[in-house]
C-alpha positions in Angstrom: 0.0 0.0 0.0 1.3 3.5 -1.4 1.4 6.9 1.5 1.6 10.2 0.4 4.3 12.0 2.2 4.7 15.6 1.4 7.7 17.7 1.2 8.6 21.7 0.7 11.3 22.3 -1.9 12.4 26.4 -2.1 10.8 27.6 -5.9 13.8 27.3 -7.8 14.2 22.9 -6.9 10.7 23.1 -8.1 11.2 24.2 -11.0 13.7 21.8 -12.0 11.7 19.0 -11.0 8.8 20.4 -13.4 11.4 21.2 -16.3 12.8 17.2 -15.8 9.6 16.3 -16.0 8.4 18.3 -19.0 11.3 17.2 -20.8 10.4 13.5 -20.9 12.9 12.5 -18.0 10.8 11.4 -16.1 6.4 10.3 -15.9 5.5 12.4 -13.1 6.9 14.7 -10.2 6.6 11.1 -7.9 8.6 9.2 -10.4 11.2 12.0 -10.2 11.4 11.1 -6.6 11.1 7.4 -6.6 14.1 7.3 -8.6 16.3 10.0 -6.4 14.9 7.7 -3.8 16.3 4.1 -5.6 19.7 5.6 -6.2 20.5 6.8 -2.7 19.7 3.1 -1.6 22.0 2.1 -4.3 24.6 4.2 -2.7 24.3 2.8 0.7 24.7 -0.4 -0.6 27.6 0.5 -2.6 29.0 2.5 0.5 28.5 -1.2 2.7 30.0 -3.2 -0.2 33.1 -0.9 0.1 33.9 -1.2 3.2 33.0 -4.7 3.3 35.9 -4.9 0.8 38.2 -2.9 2.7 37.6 -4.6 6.2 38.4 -7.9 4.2 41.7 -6.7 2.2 42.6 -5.7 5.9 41.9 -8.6 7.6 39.4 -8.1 9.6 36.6 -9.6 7.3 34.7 -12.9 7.7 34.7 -15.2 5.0 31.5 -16.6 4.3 31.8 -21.0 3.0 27.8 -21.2 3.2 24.8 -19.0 4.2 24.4 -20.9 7.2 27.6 -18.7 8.1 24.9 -15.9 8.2 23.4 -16.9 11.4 
């Protein structure tokens, strides 16, 4: 089930979210935000996969030999 959660942008975001939409970018002013919304998580996962990396190139990583390893 959808909310509606509403937010106040100063004139001059708004404007550029109208203009992206306009332009074709994007199918409405929510799809505009879904998708700001789906890259940010992208970046936190990115962000976790990086340092996952880095704790592991430093040693101080688990390995993981099954899933079971999760629990």
């Amino acid at each position: 089930m959808r909310q509606v959660i509403n937010i106040s942008l100063p004139p001059k975001t708004v404007t550029a979210v109208k203009k992206a939409v306009k332009e074709g970018n994007f199918i409405s002013t929510s799809e505009f935000f879904r998708s700001l919304l789906r890259d940010w998580q992208e970046g936190k996962l990115l962000n976790n996969l990086d340092e996952s990396r880095r704790a592991i190139k430093a040693g101080k990583g688990k390995v993981l030999n099954s899933l079971k390893d999760l629990r």
